[in-house]
C-alpha positions as CSV (number, residue, x, y, z in Angstrom):
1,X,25.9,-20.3,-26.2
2,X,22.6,-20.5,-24.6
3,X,23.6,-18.4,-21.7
4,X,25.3,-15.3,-24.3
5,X,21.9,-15.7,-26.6
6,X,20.0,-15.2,-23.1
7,X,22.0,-11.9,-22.5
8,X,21.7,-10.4,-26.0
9,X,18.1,-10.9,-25.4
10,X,18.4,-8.8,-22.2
11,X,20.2,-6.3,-23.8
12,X,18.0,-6.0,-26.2
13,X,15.3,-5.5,-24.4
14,X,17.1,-2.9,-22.2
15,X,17.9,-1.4,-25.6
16,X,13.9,-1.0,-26.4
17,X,13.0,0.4,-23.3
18,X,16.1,3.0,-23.6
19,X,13.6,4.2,-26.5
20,X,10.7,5.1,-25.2
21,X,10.8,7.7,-22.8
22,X,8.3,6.5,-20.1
23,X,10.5,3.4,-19.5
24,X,13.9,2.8,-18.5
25,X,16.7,0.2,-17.9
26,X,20.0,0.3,-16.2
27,X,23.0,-1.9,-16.5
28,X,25.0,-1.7,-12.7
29,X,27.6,-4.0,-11.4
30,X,30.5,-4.5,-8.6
31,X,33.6,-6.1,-9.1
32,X,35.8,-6.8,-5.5
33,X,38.9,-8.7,-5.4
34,X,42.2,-8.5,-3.0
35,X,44.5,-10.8,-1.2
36,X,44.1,-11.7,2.1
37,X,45.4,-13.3,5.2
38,X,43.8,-15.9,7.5
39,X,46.0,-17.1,10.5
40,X,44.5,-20.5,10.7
41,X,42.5,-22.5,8.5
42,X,41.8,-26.4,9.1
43,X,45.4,-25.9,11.1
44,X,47.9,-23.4,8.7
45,X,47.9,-19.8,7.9
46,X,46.7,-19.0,4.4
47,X,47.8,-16.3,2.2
48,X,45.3,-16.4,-0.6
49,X,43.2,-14.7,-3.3
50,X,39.5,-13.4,-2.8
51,X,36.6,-11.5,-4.0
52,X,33.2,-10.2,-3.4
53,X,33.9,-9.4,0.9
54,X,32.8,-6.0,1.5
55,X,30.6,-6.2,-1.9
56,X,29.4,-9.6,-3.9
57,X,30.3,-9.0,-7.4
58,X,27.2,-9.0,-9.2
59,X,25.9,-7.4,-12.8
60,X,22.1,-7.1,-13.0
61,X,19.9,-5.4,-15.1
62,X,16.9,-3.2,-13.2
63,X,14.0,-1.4,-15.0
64,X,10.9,0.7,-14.6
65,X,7.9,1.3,-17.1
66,X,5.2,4.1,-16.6
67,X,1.8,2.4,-17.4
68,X,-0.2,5.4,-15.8
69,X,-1.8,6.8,-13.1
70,X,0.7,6.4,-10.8
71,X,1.2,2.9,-11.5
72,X,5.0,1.2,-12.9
73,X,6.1,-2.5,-13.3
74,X,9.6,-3.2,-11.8
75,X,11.9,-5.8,-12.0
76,X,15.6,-6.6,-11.0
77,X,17.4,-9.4,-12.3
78,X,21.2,-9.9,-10.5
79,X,24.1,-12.2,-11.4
80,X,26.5,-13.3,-9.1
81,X,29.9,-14.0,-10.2
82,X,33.2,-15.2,-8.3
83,X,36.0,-12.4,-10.7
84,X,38.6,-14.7,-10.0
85,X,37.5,-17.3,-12.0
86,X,34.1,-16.1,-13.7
87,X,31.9,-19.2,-12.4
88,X,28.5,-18.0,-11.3
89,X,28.0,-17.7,-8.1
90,X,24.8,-18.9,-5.5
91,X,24.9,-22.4,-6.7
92,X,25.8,-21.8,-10.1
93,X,22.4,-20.0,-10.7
94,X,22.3,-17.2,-13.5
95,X,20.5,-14.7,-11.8
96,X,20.8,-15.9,-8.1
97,X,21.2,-12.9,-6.1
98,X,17.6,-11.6,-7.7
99,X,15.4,-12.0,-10.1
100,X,11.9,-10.3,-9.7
101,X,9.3,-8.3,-11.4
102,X,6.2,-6.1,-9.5
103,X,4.3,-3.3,-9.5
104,X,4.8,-0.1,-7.9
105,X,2.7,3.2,-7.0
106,X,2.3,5.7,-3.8
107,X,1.1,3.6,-1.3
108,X,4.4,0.7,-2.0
109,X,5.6,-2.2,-4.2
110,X,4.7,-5.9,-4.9
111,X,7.4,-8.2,-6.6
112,X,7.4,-11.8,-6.7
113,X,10.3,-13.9,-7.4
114,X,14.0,-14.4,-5.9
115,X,14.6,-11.1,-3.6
116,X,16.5,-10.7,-0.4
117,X,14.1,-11.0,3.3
118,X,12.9,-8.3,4.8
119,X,15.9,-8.1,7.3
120,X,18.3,-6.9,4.0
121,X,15.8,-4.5,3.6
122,X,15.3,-3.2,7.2
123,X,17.5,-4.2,9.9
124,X,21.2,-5.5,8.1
125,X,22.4,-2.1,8.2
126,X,22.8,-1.6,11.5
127,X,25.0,-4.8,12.3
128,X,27.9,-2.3,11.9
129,X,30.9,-5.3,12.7
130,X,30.1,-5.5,8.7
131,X,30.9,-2.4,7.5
132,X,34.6,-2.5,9.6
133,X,35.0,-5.9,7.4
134,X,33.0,-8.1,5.1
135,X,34.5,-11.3,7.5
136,X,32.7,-10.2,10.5
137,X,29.5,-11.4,9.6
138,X,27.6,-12.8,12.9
139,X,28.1,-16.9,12.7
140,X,27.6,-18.5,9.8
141,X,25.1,-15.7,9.1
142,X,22.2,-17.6,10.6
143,X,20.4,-14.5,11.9
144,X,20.6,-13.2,8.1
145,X,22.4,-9.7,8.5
146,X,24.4,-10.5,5.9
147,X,21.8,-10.0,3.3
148,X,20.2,-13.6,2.7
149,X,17.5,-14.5,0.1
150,X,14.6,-16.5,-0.3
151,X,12.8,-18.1,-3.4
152,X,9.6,-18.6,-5.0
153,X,8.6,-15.1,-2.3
154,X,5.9,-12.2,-3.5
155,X,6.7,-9.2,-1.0
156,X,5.0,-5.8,0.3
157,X,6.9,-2.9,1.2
158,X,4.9,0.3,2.0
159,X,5.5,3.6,0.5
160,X,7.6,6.1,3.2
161,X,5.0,7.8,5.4
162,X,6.5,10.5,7.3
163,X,9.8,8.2,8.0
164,X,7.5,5.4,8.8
165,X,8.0,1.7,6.0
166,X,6.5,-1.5,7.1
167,X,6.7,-4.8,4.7
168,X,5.6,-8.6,4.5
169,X,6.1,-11.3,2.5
170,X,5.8,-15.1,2.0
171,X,7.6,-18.0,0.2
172,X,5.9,-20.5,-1.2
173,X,7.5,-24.0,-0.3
174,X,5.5,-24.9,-3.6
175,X,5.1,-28.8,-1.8
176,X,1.7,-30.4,-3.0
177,X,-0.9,-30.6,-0.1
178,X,1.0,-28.3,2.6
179,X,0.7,-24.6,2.6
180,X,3.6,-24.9,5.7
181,X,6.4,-27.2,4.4
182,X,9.2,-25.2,3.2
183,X,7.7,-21.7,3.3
184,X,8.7,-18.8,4.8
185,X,7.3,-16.0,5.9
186,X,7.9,-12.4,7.8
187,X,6.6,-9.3,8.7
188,X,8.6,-5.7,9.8
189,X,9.4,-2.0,9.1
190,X,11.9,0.8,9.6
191,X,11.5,4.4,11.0
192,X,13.6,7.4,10.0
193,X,13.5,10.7,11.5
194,X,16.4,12.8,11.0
195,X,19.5,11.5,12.3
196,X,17.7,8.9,14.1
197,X,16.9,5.0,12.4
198,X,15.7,2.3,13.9
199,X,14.3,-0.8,11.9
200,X,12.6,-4.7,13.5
201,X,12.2,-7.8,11.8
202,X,10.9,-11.0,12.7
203,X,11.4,-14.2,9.9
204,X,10.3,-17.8,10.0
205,X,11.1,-20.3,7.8
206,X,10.1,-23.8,7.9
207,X,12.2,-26.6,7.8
208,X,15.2,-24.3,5.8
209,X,16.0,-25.7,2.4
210,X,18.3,-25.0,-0.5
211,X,21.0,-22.3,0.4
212,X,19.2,-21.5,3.6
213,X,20.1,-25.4,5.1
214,X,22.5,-25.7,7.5
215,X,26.3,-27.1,8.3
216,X,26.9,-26.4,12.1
217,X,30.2,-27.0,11.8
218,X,31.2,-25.1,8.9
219,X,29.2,-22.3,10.3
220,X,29.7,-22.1,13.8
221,X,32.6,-24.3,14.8
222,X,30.7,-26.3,17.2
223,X,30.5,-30.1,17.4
224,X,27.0,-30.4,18.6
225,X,23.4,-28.8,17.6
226,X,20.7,-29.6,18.8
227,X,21.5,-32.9,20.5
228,X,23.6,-34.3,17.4
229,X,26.8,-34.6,16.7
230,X,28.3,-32.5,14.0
231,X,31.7,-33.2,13.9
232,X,34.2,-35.1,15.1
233,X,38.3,-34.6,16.0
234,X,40.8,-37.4,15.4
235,X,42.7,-37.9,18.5
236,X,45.6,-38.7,17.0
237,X,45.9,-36.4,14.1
238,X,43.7,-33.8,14.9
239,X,41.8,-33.9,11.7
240,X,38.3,-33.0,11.7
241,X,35.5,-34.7,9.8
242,X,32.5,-32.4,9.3
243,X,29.6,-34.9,9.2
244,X,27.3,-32.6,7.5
245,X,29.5,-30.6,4.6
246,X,28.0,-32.5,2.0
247,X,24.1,-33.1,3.5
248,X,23.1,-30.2,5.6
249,X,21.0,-30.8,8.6
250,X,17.8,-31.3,8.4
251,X,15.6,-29.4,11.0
252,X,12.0,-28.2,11.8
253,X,12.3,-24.3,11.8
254,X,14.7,-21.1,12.0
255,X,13.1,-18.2,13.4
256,X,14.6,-15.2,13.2
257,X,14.3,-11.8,15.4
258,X,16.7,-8.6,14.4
259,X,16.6,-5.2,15.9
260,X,18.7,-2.4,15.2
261,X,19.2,1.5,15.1
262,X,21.6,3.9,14.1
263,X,22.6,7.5,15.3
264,X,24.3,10.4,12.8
265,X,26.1,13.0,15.0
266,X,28.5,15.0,12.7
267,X,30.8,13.1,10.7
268,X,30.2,9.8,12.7
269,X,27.6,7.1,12.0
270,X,26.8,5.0,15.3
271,X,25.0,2.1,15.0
272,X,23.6,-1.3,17.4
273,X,22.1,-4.2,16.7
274,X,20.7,-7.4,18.2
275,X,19.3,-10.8,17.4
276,X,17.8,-13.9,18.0
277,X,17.8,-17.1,16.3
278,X,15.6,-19.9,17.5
279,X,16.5,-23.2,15.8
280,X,14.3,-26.2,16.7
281,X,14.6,-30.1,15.6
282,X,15.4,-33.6,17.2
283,X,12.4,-32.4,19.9
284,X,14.8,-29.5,21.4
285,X,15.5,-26.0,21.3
286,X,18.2,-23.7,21.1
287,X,18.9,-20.0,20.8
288,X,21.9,-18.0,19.2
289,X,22.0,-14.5,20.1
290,X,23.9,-12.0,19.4
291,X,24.7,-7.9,20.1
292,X,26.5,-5.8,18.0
293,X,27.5,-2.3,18.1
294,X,30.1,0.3,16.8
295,X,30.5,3.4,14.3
296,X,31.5,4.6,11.1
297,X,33.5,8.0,11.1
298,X,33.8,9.9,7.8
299,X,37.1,11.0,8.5
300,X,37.5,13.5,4.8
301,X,35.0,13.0,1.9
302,X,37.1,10.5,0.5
303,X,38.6,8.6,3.4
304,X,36.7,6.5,6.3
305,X,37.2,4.9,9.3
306,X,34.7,1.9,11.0
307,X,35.4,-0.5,14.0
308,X,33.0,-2.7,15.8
309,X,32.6,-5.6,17.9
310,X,29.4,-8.6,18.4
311,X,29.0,-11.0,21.2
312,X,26.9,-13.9,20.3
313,X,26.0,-17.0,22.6
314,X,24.9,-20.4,21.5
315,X,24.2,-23.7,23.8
316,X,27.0,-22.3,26.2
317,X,29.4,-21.2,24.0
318,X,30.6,-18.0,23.6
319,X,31.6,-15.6,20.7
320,X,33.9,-12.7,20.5
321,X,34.8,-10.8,16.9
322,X,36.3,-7.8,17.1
323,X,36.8,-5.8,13.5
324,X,38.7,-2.4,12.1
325,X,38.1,-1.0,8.3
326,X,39.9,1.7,6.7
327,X,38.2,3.1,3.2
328,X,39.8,5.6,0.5
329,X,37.7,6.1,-2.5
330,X,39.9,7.5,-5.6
331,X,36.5,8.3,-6.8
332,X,32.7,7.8,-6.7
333,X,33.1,4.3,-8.4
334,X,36.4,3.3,-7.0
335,X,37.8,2.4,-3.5
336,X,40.4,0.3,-1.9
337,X,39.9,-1.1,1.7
338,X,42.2,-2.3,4.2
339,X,40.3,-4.3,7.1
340,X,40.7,-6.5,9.8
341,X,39.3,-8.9,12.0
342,X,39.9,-11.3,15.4
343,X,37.7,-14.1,16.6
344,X,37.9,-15.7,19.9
345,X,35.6,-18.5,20.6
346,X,34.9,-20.6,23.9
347,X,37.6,-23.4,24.5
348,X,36.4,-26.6,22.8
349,X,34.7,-24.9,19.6
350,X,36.5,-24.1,16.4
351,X,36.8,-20.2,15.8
352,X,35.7,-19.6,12.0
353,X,34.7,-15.8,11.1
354,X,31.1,-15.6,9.2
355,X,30.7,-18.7,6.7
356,X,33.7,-17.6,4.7
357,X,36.7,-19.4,6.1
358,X,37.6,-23.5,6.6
359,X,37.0,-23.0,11.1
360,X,40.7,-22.8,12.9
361,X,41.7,-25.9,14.7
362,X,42.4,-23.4,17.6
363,X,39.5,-21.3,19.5
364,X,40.9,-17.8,17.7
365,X,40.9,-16.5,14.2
366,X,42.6,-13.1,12.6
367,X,42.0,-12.5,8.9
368,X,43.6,-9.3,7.5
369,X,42.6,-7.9,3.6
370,X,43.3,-5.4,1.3
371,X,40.3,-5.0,-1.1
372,X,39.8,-3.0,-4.7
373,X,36.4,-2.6,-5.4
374,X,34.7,-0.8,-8.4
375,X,31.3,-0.1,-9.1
376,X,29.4,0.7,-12.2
């Protein structure tokens, strides 16, 4: 009851501002859902149901107001939503893929509150194994190509000067006494000239909390980080006990470094990217890195083909994801997908693609989907 009197306040208010003519709110959504296959999870093939891969469902409601001279508030607020069952999504928050309100004029925007870093807004696009499937995120997403957020954040972003946007932002940690514990912060920009992009990013958070926390296993497959065990095997039957799915680990800092670019030529999008990600605790140091490249061909207006592939390393370990995508849209709002991806991993670490999947008991991993998305 609470949560349907919050949203026919919202509508409401959207209502209002549909009335005056210098302000505006708009209603959007996606809704993704489609079977797919996974050759091995925790040790069988599954054959199941899923949603919100190549898009997260979401509904949101995003506004403007003109209060002069070249000045407007903004604000964006985003629900997440799993449309096989209707839970919310991101921790069972109501608006937890964004909720933020700022000011805007010709030089750039401020907004404070829950947004995505400043690698969604500069650098993702370019990891292009993504756009041939939503399951070829780079491992467990830790370098945050996959769109990650952060809370309690007020952000920049410059205006476009002659192709040229540069942003920074911080998040508060909002810990009495300490300015450093739990924060974040980052700095970057993006260039556009023609055909040509390029975009760099550098994060840092300290000591990652919340939905930024980590589960090495889950994420990567691997049964050490750092110097600590995360999981072990049952020699007997196999099973694996993740020692940190229910209390992440606990470490001092994830920096993050992303670089990317993209090339048009005709019909044919090229893109390459590359990261770092520097994780330090337990007095050590270690370094996942990753390259990614591959292209997007619109092969008609309505139908498009994109294959890629990453490499990553990680404490010796090795990671190869190779992924194929095949897109028909019925019509601007309307697509179905077909896509495809294959994981092989160093002997002794358990392949899992992105963060999405229970990691094979085998160093390989093939998911296959068919998709139906809808936007509105």
């Amino acid at each position: 009851m609470r949560t349907i009197r919050r949203i026919a306040a919202l509508v409401g208010v959207a209502a209002t501002g549909l009335a005056h003519a210098q302000s505006s709110v708009t209603l959007y959504g996606v809704i993704d859902v489609g079977p797919t296959f996974v050759s091995n999870e925790g040790g069988a093939h599954n054959f199941k149901m899923d949603d919100a891969i190549a898009s997260g469902d979401r509904w949101g409601l995003k506004g403007t107001e003109d209060l002069g001279g070249g000045l407007k508030s903004i604000f964006d607020l985003e629900n997440g939503f799993d449309a096989l069952n209707g839970a919310f999504r991101q921790g069972g928050r109501e608006f937890g893929r964004q909720a933020w309100v700022g000011l805007q004029n010709n030089y750039g925007s401020l907004t404070i509150g829950r947004q995505y870093d400043l690698i969604y807004d500069y650098t993702a696009n370019y990891a292009m194994s993504a756009w041939a499937s939503g399951y070829a995120t780079h491992q467990g997403d830790l370098d945050r190509m996959g769109w990650e957020r952060l809370d309690n954040v007020i952000k920049f972003k410059s205006a476009d000067f002659s192709g040229l946007q540069v942003g920074a932002l911080y998040s508060f940690g909002n810990v009495a006494g300490s300015l450093h514990e739990d924060s974040s912060w980052s700095f970057g920009g993006q260039y556009n000239h023609g055909a040509f992009s390029a975009g760099a990013v550098y994060l840092r958070m300290n000591n990652p909390n919340g939905s930024n926390t980590i589960d090495p296993y889950a994420s990567m497959g691997v049964f050490s980080f750092l110097g600590q065990t995360t999981a072990v095997r049952n020699p007997t039957t196999g099973q694996v006990t993740d020692l940190y799915a229910t209390t992440p680990l606990q470490i001092d800092s994830q920096s993050v470094m992303t670089l990317g670019g993209s090339y048009v030529y005709k019909n044919v999008t090229y893109g390459l990217a590359y990261s770092d990600v520097w994780f330090k605790g337990f007095g050590e140091t270690a370094v996942l890195r990753t390259y990614d490249s591959g292209a997007s061909w619109q092969v008609t207006p309505t139908f498009s083909i994109s294959g890629a592939y990453f490499y990553s390393s990680f404490e010796g370990q090795h990671y190869n994801e190779a992924s194929l995508g095949f897109d028909y849209n019925f019509s601007k709002n309307t697509d179905v997908y077909l896509q495809g991806s294959y994981l092989r991993t160093s002997a002794g670490v358990d392949a899992v693609q992105g963060y999405l999947f229970t990691p094979s008991t085998t160093n390989t991993q093939t998911s296959v989907r068919i998709g139906l998305r809808h936007r509105f």
